[in-house]
mmJSON file of the N, C-alpha and C atoms, coordinates in Angstrom:
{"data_MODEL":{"atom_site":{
"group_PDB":["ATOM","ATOM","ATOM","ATOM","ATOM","ATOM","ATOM","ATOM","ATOM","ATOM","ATOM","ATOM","ATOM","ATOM","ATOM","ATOM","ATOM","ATOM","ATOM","ATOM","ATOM","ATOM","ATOM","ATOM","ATOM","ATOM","ATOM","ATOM","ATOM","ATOM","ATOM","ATOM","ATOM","ATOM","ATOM","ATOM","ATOM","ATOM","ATOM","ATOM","ATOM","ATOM","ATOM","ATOM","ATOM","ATOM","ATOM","ATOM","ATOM","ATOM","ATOM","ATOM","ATOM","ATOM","ATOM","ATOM","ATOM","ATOM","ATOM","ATOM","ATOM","ATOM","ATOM","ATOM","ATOM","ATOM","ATOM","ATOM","ATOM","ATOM","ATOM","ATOM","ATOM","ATOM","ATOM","ATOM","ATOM","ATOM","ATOM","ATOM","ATOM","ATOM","ATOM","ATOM","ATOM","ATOM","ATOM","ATOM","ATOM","ATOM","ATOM","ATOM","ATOM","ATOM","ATOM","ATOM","ATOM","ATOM","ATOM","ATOM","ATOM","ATOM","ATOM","ATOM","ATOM","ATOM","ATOM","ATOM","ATOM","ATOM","ATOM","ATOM","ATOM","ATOM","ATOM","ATOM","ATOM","ATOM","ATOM","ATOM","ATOM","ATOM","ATOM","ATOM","ATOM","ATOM","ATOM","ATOM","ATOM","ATOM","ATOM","ATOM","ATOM","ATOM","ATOM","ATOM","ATOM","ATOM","ATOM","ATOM","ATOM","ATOM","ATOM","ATOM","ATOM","ATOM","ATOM","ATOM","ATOM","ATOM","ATOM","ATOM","ATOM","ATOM","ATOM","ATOM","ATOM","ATOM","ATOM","ATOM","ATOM","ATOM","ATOM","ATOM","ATOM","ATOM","ATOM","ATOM","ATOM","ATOM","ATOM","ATOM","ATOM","ATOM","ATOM","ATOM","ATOM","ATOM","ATOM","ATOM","ATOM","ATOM","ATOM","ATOM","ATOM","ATOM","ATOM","ATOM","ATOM","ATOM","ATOM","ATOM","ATOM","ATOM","ATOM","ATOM","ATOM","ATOM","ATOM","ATOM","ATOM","ATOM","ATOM","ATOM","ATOM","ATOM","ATOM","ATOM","ATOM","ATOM","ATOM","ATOM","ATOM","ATOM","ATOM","ATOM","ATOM","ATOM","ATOM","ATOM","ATOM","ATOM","ATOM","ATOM","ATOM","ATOM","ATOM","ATOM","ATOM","ATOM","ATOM"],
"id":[1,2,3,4,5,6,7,8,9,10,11,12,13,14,15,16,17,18,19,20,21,22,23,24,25,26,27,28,29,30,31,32,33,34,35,36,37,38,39,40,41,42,43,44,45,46,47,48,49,50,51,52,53,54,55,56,57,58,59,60,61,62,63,64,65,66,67,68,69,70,71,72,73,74,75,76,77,78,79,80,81,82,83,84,85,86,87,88,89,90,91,92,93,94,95,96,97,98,99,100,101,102,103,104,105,106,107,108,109,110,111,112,113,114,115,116,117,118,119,120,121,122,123,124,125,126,127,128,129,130,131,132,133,134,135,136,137,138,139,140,141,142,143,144,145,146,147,148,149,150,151,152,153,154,155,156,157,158,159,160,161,162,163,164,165,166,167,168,169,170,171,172,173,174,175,176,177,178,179,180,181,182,183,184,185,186,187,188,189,190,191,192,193,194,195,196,197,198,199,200,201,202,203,204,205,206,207,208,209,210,211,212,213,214,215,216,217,218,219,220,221,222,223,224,225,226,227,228,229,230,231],
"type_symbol":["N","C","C","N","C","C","N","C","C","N","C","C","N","C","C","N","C","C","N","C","C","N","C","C","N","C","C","N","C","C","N","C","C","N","C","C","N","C","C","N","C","C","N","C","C","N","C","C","N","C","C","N","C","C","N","C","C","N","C","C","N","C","C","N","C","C","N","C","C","N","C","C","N","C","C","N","C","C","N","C","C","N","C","C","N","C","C","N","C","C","N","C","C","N","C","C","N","C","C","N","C","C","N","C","C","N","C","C","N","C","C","N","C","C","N","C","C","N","C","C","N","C","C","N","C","C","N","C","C","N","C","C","N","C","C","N","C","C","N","C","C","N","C","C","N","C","C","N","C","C","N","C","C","N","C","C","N","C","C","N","C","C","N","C","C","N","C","C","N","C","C","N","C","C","N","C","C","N","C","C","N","C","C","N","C","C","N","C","C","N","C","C","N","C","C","N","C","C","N","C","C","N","C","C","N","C","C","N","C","C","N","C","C","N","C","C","N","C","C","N","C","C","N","C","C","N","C","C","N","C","C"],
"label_atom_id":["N","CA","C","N","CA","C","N","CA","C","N","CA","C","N","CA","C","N","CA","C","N","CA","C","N","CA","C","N","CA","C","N","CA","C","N","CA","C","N","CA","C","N","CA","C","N","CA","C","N","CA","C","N","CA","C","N","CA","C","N","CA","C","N","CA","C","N","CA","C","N","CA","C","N","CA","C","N","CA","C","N","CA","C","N","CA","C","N","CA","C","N","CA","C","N","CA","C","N","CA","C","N","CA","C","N","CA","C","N","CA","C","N","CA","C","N","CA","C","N","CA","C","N","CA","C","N","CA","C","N","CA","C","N","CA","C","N","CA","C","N","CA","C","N","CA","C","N","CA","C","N","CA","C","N","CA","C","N","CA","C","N","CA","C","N","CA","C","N","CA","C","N","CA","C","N","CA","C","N","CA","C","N","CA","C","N","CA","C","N","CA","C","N","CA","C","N","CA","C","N","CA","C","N","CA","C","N","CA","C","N","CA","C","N","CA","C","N","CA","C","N","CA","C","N","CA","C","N","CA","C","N","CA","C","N","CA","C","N","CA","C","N","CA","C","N","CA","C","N","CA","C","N","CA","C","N","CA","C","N","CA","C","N","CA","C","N","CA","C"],
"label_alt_id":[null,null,null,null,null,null,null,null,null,null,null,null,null,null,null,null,null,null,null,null,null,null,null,null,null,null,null,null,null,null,null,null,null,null,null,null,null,null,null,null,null,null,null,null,null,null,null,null,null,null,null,null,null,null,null,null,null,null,null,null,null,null,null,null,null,null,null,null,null,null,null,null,null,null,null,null,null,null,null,null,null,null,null,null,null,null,null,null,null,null,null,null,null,null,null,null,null,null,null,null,null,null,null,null,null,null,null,null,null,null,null,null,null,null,null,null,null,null,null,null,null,null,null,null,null,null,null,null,null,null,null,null,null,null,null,null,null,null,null,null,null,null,null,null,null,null,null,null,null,null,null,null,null,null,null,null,null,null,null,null,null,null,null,null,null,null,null,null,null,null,null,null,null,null,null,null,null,null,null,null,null,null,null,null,null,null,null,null,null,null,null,null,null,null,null,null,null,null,null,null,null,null,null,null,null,null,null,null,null,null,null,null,null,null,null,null,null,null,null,null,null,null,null,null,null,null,null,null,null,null,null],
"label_comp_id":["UNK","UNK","UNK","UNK","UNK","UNK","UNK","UNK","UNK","UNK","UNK","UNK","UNK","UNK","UNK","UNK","UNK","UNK","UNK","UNK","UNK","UNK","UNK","UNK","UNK","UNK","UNK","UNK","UNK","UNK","UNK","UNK","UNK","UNK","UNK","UNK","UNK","UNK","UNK","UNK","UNK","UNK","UNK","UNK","UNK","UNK","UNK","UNK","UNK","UNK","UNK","UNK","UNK","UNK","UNK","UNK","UNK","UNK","UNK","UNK","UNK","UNK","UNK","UNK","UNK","UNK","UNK","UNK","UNK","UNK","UNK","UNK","UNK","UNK","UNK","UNK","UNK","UNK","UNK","UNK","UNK","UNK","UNK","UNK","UNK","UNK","UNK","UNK","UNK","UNK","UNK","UNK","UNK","UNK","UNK","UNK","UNK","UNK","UNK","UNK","UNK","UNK","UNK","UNK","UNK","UNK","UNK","UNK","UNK","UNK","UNK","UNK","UNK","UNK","UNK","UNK","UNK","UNK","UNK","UNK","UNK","UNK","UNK","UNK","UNK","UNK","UNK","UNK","UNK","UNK","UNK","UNK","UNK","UNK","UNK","UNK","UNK","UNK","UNK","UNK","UNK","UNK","UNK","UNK","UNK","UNK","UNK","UNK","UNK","UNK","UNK","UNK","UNK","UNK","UNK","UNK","UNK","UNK","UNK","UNK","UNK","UNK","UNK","UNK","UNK","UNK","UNK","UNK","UNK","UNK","UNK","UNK","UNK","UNK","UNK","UNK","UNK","UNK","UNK","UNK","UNK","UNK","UNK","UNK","UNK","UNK","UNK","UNK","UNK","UNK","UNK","UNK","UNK","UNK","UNK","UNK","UNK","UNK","UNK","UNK","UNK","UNK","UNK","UNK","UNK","UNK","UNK","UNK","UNK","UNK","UNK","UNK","UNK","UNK","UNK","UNK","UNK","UNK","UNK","UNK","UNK","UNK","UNK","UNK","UNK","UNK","UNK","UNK","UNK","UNK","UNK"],
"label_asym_id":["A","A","A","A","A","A","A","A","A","A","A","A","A","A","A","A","A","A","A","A","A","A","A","A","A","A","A","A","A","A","A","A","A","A","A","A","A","A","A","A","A","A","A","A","A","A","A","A","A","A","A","A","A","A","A","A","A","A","A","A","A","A","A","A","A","A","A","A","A","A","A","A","A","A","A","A","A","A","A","A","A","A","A","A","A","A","A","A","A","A","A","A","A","A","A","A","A","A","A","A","A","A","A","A","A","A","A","A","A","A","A","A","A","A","A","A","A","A","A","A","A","A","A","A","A","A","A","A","A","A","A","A","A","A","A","A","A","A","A","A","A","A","A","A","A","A","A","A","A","A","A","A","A","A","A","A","A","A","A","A","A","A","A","A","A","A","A","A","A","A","A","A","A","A","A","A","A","A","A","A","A","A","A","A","A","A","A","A","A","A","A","A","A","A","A","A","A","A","A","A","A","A","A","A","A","A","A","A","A","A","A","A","A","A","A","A","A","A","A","A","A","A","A","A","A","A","A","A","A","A","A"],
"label_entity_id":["1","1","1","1","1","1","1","1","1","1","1","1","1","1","1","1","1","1","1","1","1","1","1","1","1","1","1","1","1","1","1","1","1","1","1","1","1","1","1","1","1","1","1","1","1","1","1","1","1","1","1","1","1","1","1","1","1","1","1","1","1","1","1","1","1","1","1","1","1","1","1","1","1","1","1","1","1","1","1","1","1","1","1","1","1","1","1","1","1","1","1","1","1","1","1","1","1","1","1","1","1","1","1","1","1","1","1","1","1","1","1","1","1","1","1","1","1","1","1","1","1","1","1","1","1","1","1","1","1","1","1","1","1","1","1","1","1","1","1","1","1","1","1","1","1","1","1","1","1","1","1","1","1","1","1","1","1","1","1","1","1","1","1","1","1","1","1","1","1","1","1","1","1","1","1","1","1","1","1","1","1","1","1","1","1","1","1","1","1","1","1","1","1","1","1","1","1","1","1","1","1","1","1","1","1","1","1","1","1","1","1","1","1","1","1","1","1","1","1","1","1","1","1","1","1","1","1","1","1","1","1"],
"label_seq_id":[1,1,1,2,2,2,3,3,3,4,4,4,5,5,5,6,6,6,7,7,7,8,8,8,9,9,9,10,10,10,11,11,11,12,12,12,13,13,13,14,14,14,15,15,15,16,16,16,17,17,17,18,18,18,19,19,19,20,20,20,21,21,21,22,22,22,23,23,23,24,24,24,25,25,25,26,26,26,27,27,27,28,28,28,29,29,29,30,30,30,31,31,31,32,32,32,33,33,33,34,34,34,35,35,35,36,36,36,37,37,37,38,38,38,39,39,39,40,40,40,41,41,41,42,42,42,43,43,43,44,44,44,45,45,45,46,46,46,47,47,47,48,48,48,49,49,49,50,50,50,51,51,51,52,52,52,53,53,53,54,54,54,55,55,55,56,56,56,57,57,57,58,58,58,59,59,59,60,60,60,61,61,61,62,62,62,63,63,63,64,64,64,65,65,65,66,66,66,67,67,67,68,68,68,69,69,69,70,70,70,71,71,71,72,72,72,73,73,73,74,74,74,75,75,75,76,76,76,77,77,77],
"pdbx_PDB_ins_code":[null,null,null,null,null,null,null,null,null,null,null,null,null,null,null,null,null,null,null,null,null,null,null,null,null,null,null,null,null,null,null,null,null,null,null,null,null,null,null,null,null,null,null,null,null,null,null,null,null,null,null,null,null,null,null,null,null,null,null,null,null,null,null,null,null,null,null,null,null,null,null,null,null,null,null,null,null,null,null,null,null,null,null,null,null,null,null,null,null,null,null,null,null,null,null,null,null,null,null,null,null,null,null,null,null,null,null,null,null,null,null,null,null,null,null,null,null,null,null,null,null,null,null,null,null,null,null,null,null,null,null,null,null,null,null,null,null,null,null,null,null,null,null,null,null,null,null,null,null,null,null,null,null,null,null,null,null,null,null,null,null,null,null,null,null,null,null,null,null,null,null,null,null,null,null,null,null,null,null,null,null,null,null,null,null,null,null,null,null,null,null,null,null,null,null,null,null,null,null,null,null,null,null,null,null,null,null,null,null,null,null,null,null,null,null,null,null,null,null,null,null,null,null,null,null,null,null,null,null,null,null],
"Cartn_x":[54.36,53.282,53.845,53.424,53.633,52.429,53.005,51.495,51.686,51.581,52.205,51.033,51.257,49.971,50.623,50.477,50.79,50.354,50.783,50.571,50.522,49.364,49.231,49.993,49.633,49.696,51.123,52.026,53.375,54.14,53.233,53.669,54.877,54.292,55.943,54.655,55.391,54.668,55.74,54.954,55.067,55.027,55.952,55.671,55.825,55.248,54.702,55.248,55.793,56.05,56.219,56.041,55.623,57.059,57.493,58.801,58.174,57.795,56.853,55.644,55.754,54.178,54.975,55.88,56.1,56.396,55.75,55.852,56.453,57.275,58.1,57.577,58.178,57.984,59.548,59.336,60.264,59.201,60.013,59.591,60.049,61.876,62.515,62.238,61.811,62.054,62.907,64.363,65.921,65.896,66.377,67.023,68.167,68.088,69.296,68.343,67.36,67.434,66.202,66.859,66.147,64.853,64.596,63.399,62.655,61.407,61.626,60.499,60.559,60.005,58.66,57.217,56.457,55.773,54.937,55.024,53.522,53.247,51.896,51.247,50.531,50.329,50.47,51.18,51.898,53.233,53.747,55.967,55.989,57.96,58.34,59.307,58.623,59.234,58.446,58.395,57.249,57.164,55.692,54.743,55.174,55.451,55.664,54.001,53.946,52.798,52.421,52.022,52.251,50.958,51.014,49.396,49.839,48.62,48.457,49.617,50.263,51.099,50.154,50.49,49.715,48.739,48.584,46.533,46.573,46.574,46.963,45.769,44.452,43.319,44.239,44.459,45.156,46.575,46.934,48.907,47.654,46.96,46.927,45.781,44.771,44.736,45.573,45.952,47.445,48.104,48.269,49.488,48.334,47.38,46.396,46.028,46.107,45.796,46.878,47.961,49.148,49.726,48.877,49.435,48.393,47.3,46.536,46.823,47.476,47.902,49.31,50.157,51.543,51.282,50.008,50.022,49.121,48.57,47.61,48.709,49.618,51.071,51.569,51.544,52.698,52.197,50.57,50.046,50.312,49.918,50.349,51.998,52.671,54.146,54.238],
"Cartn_y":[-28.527,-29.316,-30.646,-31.145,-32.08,-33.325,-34.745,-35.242,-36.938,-37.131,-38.534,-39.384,-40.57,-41.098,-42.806,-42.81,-44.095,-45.478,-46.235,-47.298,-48.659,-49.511,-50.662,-51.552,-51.441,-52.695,-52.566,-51.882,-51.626,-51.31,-51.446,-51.322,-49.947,-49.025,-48.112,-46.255,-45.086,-44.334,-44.019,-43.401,-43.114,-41.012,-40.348,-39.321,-38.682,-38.023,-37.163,-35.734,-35.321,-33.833,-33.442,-32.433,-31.964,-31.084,-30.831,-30.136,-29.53,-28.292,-27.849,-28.565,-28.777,-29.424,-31.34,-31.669,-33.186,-33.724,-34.74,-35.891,-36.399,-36.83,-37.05,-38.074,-39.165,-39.946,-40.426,-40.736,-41.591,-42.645,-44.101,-44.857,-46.302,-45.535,-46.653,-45.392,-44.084,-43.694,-43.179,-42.923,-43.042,-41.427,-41.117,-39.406,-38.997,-38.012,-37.766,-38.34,-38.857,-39.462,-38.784,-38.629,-37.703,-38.016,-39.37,-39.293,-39.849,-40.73,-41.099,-40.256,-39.705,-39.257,-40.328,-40.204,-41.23,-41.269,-42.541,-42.919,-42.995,-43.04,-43.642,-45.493,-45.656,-47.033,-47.67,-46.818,-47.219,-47.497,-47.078,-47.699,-46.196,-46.85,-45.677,-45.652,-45.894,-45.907,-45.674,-44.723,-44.479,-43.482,-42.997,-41.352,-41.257,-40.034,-39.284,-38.633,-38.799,-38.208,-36.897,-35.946,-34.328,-34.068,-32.915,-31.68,-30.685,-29.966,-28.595,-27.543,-26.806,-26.411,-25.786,-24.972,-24.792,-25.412,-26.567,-27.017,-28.033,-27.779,-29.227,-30.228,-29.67,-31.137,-32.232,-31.209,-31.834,-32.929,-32.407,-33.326,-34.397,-33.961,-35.395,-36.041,-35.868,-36.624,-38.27,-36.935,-38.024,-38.956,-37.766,-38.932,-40.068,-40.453,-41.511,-42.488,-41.598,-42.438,-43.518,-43.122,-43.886,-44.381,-44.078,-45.701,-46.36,-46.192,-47.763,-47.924,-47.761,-48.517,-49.279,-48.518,-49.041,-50.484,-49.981,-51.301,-52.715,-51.94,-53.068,-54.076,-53.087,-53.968,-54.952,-54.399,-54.877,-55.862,-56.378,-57.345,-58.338,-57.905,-59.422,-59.739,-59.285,-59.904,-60.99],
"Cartn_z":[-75.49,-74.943,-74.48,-73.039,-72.97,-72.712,-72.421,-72.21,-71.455,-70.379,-69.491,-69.462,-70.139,-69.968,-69.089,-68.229,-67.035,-67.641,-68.025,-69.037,-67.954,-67.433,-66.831,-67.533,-69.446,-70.103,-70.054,-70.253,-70.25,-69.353,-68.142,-66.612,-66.894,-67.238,-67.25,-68.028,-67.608,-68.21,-69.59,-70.216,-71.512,-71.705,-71.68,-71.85,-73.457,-73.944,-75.062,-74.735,-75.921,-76.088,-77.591,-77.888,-79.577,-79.518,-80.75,-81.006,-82.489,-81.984,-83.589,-83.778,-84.447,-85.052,-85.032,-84.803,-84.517,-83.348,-83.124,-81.497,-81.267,-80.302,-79.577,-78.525,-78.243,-76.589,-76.248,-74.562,-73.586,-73.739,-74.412,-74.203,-73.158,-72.86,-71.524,-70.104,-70.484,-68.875,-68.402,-69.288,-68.443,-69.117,-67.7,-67.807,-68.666,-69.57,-70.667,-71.847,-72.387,-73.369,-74.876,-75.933,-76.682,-76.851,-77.041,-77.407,-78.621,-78.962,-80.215,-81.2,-82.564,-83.112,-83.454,-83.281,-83.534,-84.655,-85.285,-86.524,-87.012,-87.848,-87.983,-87.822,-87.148,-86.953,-85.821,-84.634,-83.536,-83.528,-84.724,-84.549,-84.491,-85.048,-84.437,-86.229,-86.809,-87.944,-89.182,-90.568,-91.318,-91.37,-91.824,-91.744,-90.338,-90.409,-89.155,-88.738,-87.252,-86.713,-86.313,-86.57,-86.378,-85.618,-85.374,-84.592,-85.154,-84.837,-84.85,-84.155,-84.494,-83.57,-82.304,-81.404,-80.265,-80.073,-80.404,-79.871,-79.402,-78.077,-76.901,-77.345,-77.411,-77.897,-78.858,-79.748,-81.324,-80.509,-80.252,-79.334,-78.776,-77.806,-76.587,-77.561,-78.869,-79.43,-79.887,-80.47,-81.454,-80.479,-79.647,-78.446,-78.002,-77.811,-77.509,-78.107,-79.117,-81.25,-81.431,-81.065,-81.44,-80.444,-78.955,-77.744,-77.865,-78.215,-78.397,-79.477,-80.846,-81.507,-81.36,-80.66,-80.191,-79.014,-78.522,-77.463,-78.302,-79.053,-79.724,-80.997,-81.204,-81.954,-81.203,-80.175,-79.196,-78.303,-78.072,-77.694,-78.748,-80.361,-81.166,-80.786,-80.54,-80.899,-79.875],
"occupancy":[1.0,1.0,1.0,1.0,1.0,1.0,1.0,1.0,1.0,1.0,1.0,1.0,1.0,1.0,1.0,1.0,1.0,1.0,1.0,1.0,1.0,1.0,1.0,1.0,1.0,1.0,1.0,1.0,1.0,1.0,1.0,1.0,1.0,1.0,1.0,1.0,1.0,1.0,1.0,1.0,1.0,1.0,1.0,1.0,1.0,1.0,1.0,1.0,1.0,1.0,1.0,1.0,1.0,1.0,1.0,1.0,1.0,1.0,1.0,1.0,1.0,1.0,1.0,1.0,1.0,1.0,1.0,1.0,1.0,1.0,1.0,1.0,1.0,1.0,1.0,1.0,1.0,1.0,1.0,1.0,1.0,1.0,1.0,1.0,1.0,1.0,1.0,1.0,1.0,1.0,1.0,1.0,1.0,1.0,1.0,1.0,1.0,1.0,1.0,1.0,1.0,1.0,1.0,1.0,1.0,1.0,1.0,1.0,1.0,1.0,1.0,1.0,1.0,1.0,1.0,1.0,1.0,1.0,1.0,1.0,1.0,1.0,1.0,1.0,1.0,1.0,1.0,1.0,1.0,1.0,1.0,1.0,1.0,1.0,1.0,1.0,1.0,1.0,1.0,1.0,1.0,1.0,1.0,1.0,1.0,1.0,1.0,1.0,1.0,1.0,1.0,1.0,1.0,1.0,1.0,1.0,1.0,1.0,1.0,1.0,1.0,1.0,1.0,1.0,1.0,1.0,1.0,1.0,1.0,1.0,1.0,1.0,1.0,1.0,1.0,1.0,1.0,1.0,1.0,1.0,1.0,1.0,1.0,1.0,1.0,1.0,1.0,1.0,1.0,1.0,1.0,1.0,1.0,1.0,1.0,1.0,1.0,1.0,1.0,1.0,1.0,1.0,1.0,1.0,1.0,1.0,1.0,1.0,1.0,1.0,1.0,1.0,1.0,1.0,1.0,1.0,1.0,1.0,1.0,1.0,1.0,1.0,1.0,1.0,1.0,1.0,1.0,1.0,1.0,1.0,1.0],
"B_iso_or_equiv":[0.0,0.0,0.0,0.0,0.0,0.0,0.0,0.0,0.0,0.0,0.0,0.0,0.0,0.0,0.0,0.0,0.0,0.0,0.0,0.0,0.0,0.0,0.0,0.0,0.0,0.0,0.0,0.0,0.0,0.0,0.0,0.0,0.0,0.0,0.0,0.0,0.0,0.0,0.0,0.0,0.0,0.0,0.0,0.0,0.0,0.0,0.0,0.0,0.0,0.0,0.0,0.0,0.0,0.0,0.0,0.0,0.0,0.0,0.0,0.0,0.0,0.0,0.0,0.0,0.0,0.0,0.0,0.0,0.0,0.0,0.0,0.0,0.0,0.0,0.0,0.0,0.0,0.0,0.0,0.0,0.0,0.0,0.0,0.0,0.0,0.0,0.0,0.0,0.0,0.0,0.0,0.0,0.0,0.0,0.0,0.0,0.0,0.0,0.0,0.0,0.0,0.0,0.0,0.0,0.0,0.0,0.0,0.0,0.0,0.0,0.0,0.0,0.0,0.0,0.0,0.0,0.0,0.0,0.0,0.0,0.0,0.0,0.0,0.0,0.0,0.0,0.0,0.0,0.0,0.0,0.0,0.0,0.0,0.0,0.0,0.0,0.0,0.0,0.0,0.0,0.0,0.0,0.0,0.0,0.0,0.0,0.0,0.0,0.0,0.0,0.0,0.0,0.0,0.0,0.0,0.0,0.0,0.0,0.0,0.0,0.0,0.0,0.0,0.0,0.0,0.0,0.0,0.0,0.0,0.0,0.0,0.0,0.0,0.0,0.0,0.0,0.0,0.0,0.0,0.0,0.0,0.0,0.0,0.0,0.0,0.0,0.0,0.0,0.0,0.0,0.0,0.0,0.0,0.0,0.0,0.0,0.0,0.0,0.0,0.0,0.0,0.0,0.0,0.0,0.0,0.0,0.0,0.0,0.0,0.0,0.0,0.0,0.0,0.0,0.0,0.0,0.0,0.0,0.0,0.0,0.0,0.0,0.0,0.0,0.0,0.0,0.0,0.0,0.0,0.0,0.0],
"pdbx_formal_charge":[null,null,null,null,null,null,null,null,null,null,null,null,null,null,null,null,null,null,null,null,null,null,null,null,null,null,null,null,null,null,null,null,null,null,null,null,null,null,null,null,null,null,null,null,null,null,null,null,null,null,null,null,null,null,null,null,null,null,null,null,null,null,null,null,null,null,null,null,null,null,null,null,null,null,null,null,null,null,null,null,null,null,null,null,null,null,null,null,null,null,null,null,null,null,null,null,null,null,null,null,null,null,null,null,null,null,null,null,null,null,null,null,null,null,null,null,null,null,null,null,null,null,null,null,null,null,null,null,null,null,null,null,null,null,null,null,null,null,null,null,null,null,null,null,null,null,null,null,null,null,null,null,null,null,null,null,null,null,null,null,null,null,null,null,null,null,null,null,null,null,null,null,null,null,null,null,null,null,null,null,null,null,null,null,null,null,null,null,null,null,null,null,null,null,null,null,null,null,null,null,null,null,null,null,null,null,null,null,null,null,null,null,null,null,null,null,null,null,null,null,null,null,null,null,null,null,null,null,null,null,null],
"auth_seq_id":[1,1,1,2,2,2,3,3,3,4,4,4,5,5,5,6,6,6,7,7,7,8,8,8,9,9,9,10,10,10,11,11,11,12,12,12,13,13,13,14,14,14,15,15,15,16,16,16,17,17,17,18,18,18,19,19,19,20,20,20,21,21,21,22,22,22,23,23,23,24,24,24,25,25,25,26,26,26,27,27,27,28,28,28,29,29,29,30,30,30,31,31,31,32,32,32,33,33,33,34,34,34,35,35,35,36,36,36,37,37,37,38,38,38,39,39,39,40,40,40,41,41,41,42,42,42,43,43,43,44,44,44,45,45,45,46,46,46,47,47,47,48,48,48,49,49,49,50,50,50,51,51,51,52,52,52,53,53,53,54,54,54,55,55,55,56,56,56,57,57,57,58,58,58,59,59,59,60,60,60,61,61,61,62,62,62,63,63,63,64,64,64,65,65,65,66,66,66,67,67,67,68,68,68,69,69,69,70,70,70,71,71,71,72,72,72,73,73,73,74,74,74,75,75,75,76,76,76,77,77,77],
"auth_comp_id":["UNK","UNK","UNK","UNK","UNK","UNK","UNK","UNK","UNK","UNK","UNK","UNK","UNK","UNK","UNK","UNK","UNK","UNK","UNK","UNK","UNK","UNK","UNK","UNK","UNK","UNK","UNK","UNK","UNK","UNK","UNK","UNK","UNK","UNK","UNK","UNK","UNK","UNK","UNK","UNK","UNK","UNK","UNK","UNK","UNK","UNK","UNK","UNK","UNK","UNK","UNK","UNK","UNK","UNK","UNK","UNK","UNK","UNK","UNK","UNK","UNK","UNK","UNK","UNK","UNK","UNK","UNK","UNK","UNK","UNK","UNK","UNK","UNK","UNK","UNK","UNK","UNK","UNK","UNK","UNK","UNK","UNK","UNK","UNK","UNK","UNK","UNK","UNK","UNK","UNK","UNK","UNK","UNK","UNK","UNK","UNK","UNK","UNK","UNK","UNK","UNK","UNK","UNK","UNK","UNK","UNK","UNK","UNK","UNK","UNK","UNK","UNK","UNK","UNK","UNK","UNK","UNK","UNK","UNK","UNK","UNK","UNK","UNK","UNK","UNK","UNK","UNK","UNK","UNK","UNK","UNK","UNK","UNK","UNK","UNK","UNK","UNK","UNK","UNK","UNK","UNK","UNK","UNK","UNK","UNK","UNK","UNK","UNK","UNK","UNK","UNK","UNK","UNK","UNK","UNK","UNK","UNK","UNK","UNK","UNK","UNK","UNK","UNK","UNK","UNK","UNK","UNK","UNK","UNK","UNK","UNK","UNK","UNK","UNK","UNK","UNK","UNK","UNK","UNK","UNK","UNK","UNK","UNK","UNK","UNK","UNK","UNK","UNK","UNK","UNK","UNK","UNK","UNK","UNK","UNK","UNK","UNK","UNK","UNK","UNK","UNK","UNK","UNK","UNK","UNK","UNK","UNK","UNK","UNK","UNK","UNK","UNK","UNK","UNK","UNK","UNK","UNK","UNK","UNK","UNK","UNK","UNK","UNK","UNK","UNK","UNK","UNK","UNK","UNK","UNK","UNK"],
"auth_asym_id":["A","A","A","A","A","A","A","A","A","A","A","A","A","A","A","A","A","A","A","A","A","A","A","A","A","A","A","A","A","A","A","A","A","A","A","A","A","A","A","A","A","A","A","A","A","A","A","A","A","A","A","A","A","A","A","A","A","A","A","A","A","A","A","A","A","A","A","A","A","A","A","A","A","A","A","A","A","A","A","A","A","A","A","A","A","A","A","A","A","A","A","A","A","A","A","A","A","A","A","A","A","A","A","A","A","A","A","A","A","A","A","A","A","A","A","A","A","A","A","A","A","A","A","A","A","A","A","A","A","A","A","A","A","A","A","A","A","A","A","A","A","A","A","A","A","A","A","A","A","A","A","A","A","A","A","A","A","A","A","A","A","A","A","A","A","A","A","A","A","A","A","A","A","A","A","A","A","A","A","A","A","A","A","A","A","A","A","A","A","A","A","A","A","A","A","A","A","A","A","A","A","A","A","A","A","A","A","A","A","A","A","A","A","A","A","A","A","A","A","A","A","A","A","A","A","A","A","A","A","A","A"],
"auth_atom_id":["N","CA","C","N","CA","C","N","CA","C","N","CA","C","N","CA","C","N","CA","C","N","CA","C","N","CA","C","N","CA","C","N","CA","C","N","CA","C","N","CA","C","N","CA","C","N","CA","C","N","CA","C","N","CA","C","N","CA","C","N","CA","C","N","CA","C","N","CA","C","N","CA","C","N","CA","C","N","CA","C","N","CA","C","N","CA","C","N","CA","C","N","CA","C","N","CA","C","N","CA","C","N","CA","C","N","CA","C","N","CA","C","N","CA","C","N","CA","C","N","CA","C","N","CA","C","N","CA","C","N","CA","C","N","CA","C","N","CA","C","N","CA","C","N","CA","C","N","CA","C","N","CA","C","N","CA","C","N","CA","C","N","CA","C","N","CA","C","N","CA","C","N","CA","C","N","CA","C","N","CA","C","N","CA","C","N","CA","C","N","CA","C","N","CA","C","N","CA","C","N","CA","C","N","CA","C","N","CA","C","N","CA","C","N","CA","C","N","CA","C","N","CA","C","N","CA","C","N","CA","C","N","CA","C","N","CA","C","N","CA","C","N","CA","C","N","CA","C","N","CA","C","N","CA","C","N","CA","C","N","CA","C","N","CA","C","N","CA","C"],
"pdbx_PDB_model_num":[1,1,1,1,1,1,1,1,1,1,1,1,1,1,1,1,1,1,1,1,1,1,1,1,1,1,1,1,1,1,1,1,1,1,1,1,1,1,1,1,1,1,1,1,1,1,1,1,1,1,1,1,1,1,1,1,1,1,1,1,1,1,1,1,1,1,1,1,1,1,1,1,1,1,1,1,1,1,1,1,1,1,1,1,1,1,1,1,1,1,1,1,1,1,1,1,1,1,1,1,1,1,1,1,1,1,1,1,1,1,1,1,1,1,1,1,1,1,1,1,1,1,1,1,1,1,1,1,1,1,1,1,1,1,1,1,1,1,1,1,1,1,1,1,1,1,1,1,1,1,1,1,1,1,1,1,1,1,1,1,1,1,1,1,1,1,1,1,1,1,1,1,1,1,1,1,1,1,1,1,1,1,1,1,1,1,1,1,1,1,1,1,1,1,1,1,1,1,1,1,1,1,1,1,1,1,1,1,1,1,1,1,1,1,1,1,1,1,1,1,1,1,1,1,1,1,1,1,1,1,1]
}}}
């Protein structure tokens, strides 16, 4: 599953992909690059964030859940 969500606040897109039941993003964009496993809270560090295996609702949930929290971090700093 994958899942691109075009980010204004971060001027840059953000792509999502599940590896099993765990998430995955490009968060610079650059070709070749693995990818970061995502977290609970919006980092990228912690509880790991999972879905359902096959259940795209369940992925583009999560993947949504955790960019408005990644951007809502990332406005305080």
């Amino acid at each position: 599953m994958e899942l691109t969500i075009k980010s204004r606040k971060l001027n840059r897109a953000i792509t999502f992909w599940s590896g099993r039941s765990y998430i995955f993003c490009d968060l610079n964009g650059q070709p070749g690059t693995l990818g970061n496993q995502i977290c609970a809270g919006g980092r990228m560090t912690g509880p790991t964030v999972t879905c359902a295996a096959n259940d795209q609702w369940d992925f583009e949930r999560e993947c949504r859940k955790w960019y408005r929290q990644f951007t809502r971090a990332n406005e305080e700093d």
